[in-house]
Z-matrix of the N, CA and C atoms (Angstrom, degrees):
N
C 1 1.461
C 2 1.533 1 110.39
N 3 1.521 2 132.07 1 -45.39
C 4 1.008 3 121.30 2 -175.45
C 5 1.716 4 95.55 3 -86.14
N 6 1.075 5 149.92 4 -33.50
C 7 1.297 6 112.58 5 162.23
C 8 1.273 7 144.78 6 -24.00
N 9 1.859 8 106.21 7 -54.83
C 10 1.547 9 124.51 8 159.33
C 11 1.394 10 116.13 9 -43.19
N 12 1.281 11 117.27 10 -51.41
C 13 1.217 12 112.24 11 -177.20
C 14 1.701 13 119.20 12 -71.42
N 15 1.067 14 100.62 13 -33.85
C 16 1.873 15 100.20 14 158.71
C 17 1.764 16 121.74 15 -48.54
N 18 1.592 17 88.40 16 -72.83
C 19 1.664 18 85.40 17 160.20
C 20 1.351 19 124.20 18 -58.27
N 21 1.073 20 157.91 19 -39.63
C 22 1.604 21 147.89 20 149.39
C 23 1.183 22 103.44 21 -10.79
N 24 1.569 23 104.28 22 -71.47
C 25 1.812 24 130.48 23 -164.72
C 26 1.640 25 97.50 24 -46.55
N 27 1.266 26 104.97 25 -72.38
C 28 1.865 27 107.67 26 -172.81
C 29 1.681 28 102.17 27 -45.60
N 30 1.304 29 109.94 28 -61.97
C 31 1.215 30 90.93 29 -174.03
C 32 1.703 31 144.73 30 -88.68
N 33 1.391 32 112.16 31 26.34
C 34 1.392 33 134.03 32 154.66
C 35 1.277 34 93.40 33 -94.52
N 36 1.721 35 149.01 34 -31.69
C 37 1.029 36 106.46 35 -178.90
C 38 1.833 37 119.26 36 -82.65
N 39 1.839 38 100.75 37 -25.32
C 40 1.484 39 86.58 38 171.26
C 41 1.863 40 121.61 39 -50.83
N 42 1.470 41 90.27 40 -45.82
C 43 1.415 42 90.57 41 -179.64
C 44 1.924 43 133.17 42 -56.95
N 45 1.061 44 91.30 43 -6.26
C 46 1.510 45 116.97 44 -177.01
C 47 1.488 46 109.91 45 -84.77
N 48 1.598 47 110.08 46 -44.33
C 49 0.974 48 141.51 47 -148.44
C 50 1.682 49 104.55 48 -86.87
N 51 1.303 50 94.38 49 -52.16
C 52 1.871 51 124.77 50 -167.74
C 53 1.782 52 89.00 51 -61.19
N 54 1.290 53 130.36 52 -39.27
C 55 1.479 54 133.31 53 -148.11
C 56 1.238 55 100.54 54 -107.49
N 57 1.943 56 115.70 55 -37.42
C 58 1.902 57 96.06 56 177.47
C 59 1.628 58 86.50 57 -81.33
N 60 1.029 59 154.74 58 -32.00
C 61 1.753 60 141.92 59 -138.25
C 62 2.272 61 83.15 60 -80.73
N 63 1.116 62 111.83 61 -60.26
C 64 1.563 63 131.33 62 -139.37
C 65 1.205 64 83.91 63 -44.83
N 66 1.049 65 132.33 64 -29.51
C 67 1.895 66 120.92 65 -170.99
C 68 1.403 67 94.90 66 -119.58
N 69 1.574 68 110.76 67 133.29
C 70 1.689 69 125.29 68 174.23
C 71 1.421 70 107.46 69 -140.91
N 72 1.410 71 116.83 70 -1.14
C 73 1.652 72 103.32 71 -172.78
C 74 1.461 73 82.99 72 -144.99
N 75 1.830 74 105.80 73 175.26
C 76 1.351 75 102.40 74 166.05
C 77 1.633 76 96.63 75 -98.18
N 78 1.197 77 113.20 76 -162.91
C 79 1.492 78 108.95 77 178.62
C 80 1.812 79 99.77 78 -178.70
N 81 1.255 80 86.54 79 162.17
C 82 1.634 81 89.00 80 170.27
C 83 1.997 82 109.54 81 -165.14
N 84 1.637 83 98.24 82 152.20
C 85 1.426 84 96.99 83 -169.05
C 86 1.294 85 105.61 84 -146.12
N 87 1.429 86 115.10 85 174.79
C 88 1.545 87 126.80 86 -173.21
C 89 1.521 88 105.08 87 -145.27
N 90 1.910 89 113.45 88 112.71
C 91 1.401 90 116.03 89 -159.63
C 92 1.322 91 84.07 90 -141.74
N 93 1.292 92 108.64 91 123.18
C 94 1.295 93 145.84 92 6.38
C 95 2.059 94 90.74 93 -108.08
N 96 1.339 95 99.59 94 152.31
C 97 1.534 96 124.45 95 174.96
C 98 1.504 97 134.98 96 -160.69
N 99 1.347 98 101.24 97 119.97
C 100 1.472 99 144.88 98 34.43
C 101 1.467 100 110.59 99 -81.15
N 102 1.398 101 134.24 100 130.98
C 103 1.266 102 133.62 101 165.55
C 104 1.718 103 106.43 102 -92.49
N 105 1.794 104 90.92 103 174.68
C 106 1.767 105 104.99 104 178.07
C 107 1.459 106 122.81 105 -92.41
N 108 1.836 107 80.80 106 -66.28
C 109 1.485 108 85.13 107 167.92
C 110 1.737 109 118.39 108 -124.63
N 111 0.923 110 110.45 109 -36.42
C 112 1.402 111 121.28 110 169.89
C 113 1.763 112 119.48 111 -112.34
N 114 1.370 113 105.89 112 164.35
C 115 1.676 114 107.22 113 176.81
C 116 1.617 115 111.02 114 -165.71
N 117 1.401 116 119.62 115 150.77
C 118 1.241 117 109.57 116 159.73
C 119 1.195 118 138.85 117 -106.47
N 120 1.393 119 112.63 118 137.88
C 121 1.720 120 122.33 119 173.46
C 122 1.529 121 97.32 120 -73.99
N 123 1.176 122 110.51 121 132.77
C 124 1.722 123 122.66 122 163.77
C 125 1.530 124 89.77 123 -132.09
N 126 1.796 125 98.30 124 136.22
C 127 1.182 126 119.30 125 152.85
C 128 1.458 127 131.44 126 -150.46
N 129 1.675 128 120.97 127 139.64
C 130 0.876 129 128.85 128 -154.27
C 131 2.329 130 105.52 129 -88.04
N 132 1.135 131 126.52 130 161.44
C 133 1.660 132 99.64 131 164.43
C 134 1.567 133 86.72 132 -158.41
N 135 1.202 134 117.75 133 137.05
C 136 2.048 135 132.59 134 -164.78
C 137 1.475 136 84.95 135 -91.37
N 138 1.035 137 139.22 136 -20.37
C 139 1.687 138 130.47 137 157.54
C 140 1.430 139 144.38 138 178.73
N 141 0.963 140 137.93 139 143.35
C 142 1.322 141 155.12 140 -174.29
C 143 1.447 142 93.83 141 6.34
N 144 1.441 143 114.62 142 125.09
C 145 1.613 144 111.13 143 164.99
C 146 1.227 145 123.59 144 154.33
N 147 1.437 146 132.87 145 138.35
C 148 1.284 147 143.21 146 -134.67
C 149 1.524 148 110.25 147 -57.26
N 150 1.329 149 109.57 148 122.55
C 151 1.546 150 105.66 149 -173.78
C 152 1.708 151 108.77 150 -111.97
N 153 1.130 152 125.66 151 153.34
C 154 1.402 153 133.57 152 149.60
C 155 1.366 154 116.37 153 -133.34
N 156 1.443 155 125.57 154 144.48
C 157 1.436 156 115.45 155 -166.31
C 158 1.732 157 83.08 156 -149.92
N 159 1.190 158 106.75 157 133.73
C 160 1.649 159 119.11 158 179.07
C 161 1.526 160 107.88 159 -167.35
N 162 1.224 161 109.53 160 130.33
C 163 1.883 162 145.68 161 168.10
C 164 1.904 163 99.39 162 -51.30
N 165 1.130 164 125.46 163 133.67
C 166 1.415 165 134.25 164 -179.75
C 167 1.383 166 91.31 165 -144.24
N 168 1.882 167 105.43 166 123.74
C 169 1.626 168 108.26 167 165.05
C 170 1.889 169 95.55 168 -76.10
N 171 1.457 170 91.80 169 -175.59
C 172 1.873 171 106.35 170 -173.05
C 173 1.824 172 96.34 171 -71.31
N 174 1.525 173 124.34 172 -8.43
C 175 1.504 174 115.79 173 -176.98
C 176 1.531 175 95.99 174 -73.09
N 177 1.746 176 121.03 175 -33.32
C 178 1.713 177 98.86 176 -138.42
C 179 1.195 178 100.17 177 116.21
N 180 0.912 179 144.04 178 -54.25
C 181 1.099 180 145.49 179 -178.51
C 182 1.713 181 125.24 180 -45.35
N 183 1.377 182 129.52 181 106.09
C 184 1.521 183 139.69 182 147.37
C 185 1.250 184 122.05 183 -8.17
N 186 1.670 185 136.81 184 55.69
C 187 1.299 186 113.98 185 -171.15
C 188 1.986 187 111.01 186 -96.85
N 189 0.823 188 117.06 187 10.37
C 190 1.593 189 139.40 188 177.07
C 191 1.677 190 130.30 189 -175.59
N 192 1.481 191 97.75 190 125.66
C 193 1.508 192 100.98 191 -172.73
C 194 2.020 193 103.83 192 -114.26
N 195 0.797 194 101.99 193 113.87
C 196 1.651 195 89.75 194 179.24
C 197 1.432 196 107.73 195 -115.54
N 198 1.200 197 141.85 196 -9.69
C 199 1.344 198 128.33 197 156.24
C 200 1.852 199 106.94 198 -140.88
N 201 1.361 200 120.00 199 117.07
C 202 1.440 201 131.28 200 170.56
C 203 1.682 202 117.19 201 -92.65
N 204 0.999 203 112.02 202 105.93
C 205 1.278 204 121.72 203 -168.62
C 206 1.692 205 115.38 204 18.36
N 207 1.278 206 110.37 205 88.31
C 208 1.658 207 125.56 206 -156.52
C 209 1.370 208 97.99 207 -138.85
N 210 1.504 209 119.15 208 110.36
C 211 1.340 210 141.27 209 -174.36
C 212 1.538 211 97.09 210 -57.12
N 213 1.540 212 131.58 211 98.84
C 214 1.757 213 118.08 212 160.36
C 215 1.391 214 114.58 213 -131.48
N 216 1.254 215 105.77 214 142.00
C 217 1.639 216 125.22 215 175.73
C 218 1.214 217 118.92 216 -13.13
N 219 1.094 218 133.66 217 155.83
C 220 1.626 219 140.14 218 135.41
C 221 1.678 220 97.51 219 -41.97
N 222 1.088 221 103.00 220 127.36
C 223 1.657 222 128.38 221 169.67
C 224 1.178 223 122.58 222 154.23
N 225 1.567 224 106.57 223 -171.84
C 226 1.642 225 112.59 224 -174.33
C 227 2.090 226 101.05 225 -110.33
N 228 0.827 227 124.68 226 141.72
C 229 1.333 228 155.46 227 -168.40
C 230 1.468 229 128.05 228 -109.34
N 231 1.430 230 128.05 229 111.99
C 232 1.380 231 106.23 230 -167.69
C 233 2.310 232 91.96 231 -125.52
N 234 0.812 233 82.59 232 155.81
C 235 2.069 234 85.74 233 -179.04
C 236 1.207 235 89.18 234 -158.56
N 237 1.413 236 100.20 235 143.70
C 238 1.776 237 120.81 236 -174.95
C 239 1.717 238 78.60 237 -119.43
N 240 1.377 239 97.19 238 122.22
C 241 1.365 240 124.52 239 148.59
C 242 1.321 241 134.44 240 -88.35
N 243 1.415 242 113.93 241 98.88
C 244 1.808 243 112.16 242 169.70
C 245 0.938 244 124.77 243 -75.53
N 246 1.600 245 112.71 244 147.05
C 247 1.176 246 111.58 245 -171.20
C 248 1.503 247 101.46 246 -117.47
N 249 0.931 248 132.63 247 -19.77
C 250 1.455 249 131.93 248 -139.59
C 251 2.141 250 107.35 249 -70.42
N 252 1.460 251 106.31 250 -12.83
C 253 1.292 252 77.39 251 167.72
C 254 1.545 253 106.33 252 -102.73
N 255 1.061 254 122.73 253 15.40
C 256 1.643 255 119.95 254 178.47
C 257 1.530 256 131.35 255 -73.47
N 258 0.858 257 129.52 256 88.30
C 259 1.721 258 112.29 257 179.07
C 260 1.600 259 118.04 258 -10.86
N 261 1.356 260 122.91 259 150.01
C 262 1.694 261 129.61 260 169.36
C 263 1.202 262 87.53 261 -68.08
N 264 1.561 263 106.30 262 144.47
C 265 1.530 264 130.60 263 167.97
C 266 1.794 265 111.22 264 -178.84
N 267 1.360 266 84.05 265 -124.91
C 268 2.077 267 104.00 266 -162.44
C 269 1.615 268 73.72 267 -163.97
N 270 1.502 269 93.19 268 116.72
C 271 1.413 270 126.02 269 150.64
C 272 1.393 271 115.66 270 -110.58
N 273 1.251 272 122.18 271 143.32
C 274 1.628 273 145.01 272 -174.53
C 275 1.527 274 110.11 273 -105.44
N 276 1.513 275 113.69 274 71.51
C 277 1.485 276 129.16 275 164.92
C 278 1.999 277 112.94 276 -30.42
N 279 1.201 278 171.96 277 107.78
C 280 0.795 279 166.07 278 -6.28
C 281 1.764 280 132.49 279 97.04
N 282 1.120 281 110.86 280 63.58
C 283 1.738 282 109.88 281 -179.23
C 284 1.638 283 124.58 282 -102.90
N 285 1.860 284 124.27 283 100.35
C 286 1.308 285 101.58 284 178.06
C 287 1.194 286 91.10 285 -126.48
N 288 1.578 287 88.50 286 164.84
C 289 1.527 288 114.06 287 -139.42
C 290 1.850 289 96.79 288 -134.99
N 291 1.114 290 100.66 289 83.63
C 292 1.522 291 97.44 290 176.98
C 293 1.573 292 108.30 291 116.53
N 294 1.497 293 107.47 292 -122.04
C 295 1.681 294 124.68 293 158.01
C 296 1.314 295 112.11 294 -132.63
N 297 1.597 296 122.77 295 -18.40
C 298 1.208 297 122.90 296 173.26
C 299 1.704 298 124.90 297 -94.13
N 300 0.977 299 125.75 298 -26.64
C 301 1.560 300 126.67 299 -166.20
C 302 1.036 301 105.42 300 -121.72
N 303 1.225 302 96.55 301 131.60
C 304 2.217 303 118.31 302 161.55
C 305 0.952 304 114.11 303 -140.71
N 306 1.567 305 110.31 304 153.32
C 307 1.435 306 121.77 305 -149.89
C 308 1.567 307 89.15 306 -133.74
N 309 1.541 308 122.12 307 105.51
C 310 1.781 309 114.30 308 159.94
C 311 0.817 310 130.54 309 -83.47
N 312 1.553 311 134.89 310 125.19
C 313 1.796 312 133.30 311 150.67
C 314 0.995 313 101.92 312 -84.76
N 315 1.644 314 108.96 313 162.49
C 316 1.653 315 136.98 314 151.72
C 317 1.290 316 103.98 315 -105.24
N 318 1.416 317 110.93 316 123.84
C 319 1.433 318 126.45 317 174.90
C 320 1.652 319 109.54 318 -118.89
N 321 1.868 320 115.30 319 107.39
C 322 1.510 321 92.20 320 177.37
C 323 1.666 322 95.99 321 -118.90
N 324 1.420 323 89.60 322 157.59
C 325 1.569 324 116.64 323 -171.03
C 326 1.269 325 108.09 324 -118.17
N 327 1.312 326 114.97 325 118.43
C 328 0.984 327 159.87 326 122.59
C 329 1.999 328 177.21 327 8.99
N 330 1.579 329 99.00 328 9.02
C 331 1.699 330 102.76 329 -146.39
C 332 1.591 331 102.99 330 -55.22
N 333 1.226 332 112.97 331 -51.81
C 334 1.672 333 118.74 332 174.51
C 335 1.179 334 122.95 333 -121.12
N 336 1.501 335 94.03 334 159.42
C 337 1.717 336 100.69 335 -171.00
C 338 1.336 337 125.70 336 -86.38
N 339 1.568 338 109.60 337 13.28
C 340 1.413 339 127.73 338 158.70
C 341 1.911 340 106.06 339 -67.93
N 342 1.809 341 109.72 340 -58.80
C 343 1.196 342 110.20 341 164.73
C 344 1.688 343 112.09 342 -31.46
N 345 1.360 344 101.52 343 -78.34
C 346 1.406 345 100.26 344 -178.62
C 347 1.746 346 140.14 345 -39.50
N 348 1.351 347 104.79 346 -21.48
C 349 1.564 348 121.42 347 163.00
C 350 1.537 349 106.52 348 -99.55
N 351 1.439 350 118.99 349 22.06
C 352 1.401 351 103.63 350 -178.84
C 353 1.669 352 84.04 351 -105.50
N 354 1.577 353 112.26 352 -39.04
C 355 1.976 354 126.76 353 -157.88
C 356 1.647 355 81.50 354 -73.22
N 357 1.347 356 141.01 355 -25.02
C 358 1.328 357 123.00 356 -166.69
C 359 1.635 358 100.97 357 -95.26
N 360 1.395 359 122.22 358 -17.78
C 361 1.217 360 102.83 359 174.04
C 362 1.969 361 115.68 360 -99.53
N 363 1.045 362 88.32 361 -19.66
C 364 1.567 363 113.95 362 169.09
C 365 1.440 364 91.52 363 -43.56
N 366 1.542 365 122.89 364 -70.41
C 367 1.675 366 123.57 365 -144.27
C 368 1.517 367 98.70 366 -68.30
N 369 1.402 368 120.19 367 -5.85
C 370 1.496 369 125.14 368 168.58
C 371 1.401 370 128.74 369 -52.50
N 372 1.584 371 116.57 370 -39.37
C 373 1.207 372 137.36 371 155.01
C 374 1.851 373 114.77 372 -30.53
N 375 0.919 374 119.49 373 107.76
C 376 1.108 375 104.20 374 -178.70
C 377 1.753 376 97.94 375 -132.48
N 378 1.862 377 103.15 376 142.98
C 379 1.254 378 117.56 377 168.73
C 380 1.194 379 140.40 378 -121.20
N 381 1.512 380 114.77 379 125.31
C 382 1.345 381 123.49 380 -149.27
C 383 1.499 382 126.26 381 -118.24
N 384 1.173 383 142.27 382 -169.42
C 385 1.870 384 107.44 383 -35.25
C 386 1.192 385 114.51 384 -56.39
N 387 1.335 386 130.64 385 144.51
C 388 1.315 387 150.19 386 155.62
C 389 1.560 388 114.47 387 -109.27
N 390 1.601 389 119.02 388 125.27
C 391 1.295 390 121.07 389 -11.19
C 392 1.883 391 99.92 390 -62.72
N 393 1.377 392 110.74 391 -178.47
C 394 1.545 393 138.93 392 -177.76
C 395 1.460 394 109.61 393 -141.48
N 396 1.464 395 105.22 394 137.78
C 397 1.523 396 104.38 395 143.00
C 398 1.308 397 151.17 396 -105.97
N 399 1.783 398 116.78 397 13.67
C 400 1.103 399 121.47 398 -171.92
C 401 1.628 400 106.20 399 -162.91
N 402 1.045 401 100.40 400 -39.41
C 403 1.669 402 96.72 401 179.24
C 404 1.907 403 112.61 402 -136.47
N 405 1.104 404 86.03 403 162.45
C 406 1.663 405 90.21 404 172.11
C 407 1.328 406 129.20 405 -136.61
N 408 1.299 407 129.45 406 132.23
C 409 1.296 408 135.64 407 -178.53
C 410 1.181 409 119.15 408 -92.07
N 411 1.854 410 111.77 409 109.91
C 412 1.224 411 117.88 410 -179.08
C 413 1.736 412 100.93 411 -111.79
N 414 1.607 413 109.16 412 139.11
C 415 1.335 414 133.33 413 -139.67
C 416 1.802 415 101.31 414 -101.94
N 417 1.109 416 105.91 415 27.79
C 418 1.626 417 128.95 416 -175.58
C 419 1.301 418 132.76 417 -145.04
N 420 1.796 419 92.58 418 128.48
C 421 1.847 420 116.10 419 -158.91
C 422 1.880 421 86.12 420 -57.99
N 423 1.322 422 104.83 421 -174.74
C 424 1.383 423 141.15 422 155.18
C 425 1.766 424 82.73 423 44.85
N 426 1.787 425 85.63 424 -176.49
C 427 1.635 426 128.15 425 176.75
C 428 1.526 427 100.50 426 -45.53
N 429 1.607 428 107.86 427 116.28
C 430 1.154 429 100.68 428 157.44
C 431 2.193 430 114.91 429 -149.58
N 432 1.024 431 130.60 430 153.88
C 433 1.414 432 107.67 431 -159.61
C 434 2.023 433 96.72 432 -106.38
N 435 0.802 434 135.51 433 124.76
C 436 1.466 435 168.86 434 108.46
C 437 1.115 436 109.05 435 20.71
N 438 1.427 437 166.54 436 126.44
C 439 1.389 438 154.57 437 135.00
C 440 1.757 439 100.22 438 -122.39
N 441 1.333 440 102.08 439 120.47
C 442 1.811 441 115.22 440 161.89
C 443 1.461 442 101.98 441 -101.10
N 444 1.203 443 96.35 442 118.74
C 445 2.111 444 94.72 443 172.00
C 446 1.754 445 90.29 444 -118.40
N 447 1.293 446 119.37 445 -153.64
C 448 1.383 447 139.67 446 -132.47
C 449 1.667 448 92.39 447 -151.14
N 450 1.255 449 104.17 448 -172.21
C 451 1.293 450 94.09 449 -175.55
C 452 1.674 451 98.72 450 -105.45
N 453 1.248 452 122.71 451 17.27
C 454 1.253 453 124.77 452 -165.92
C 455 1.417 454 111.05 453 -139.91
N 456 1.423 455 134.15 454 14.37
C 457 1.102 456 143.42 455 53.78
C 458 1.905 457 83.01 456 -177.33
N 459 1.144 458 120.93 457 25.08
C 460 2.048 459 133.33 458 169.42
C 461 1.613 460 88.60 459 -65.26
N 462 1.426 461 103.56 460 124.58
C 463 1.482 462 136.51 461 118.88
C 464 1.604 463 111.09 462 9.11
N 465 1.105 464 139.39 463 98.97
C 466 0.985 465 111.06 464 151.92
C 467 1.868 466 113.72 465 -129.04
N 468 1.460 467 108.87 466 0.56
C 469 1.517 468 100.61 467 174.15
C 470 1.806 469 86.13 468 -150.08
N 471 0.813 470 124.41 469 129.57
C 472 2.012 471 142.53 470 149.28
C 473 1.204 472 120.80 471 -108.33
N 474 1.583 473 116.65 472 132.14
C 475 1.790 474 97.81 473 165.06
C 476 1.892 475 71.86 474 -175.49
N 477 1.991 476 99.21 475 157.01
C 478 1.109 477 103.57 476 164.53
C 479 1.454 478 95.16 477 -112.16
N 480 1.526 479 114.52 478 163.95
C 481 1.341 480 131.07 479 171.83
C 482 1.728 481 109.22 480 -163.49
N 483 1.310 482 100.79 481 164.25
C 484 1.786 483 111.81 482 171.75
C 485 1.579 484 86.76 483 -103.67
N 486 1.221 485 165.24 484 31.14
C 487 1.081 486 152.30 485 135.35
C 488 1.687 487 133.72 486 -54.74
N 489 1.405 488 121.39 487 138.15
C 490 1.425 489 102.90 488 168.95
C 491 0.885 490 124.09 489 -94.22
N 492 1.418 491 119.24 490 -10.83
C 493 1.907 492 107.78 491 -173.45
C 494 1.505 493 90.16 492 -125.58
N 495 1.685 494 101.55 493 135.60
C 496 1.691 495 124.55 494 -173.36
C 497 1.318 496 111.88 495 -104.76
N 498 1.767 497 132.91 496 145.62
C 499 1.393 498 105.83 497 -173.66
C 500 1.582 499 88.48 498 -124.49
N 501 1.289 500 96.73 499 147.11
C 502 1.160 501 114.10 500 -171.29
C 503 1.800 502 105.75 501 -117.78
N 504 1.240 503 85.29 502 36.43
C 505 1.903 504 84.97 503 165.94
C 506 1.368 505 124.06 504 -81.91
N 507 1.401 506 133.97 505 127.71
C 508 1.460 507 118.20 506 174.86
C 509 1.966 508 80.21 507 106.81
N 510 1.086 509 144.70 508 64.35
C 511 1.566 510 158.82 509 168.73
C 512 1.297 511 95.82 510 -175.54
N 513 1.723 512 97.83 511 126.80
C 514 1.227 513 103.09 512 -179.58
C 515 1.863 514 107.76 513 -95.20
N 516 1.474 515 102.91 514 159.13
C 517 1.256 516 113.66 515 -177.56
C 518 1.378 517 116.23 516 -8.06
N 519 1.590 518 148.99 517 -170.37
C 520 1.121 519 146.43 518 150.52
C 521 1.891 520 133.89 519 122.15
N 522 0.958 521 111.66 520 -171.10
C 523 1.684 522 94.81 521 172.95
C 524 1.525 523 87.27 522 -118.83
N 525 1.497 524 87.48 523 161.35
C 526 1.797 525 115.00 524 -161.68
C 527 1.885 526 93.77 525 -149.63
N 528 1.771 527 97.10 526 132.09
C 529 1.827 528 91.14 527 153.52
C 530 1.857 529 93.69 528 -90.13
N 531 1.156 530 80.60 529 150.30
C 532 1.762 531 100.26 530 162.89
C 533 1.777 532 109.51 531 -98.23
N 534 1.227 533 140.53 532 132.80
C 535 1.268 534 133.97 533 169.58
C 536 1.665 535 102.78 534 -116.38
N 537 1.402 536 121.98 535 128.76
C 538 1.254 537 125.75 536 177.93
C 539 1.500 538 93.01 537 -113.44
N 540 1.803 539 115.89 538 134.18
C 541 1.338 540 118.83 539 165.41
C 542 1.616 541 116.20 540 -144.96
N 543 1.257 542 98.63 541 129.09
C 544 1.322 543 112.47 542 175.18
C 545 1.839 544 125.49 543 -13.64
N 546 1.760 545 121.51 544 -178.91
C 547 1.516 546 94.15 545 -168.92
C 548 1.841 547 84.78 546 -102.82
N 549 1.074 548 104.59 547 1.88
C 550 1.941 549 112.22 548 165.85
C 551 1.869 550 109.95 549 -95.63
N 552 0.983 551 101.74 550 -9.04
C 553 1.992 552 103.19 551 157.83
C 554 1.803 553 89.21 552 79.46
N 555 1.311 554 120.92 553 48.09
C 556 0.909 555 129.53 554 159.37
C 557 1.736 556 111.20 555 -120.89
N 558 2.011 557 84.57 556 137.36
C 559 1.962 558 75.75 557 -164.47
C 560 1.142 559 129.07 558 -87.62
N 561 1.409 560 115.55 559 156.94
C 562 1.322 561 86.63 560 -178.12
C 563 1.649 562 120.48 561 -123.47
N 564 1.579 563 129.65 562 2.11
C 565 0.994 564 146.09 563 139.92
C 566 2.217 565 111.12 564 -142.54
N 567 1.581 566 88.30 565 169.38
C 568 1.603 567 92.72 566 155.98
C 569 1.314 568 96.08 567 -167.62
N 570 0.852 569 114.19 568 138.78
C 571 1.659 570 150.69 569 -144.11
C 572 1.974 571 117.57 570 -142.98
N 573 1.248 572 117.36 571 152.89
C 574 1.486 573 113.46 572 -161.71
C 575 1.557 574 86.41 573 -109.54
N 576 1.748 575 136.00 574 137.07
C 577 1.251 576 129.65 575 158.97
C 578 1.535 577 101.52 576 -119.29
N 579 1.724 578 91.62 577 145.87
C 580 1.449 579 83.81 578 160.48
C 581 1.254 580 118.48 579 -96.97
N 582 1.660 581 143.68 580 151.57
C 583 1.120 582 126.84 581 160.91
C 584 1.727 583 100.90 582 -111.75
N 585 1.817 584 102.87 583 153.49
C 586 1.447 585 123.54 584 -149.38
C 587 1.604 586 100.63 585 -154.69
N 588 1.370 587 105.63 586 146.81
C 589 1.364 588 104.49 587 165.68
C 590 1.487 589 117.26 588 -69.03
């Protein structure tokens, strides 16, 4: 009898054990990506505490809010995201967690898998120098519009121009996506820069 009860003992504590250990970080993901029409956000949170979770197209722009500062548990989280009335692009997935922490995905969407071999040859484009400290050379004739976001996915430089080289004076140090889009606002890469002295 007291054997059993040892083994009981050990194993409520693995089991105890297995469930506070299994979560140590927060985390967040986008399954399956690039999607078509739908996809899921899974996210993980190590404990209780104010969440907001909201979809950002590459403008800045609010195109889904699914939790606004909404008190939820320690756990894992699953939300099916539709896409189907959204234009194909790069959406900016969005998780903060408190007042201090956020967590970014890139979510791109998708209708065909022609799109999808267009974003894989697209990401070929590359703009340089990377890293930079002041300007950047983008490798494309005519009108095209510019977006510098953050790593959290705010605005921090817009402008259209037919120019190739962009100056990026007045951005402080840091990593930046760059979004380049067509003069019909179709994209045509986005890319990670660093900026550096």
């Amino acid at each position: 009898m007291q054997q059993i009860k040892r083994l009981l003992l050990v194993t409520l504590l693995t089991l105890s054990f297995g469930t506070t250990f299994s979560q140590t970080v927060d985390s967040l993901s986008v399954f399956p990506n690039p999607f078509a029409s739908s996809t899921t956000i899974h996210f993980d949170i190590v404990q209780s505490d104010t969440i907001t979770l909201r979809v950002f197209n590459l403008l800045g722009q609010n195109v889904r809010t699914y939790f606004q500062t909404t008190i939820l548990p320690s756990g894992s989280y699953n939300i099916n995201f539709q896409g189907d009335s959204l234009q194909d692009g790069v959406y900016i997935v969005r998780l903060d967690i408190g007042s201090t922490k956020s967590i970014t995905k890139k979510a791109v969407k998708s209708g065909s898998t022609s799109i999808l071999e267009d974003f894989s040859l697209i990401n070929k484009l590359i703009v340089f120098p990377n890293p930079t400290n002041d300007q950047i050379t983008i490798p494309i004739n005519g009108n095209k519009t510019i977006i510098v976001t953050d790593l959290n996915g705010k605005i921090v430089k817009s402008l259209t121009t037919d120019q190739q080289i962009i100056s990026l004076l007045g951005i402080a140090n840091g990593q930046y996506f760059i979004t380049i889009l067509t003069s019909q606002n179709e994209v045509v890469t986005t890319q990670k820069i660093l900026k550096s002295e």
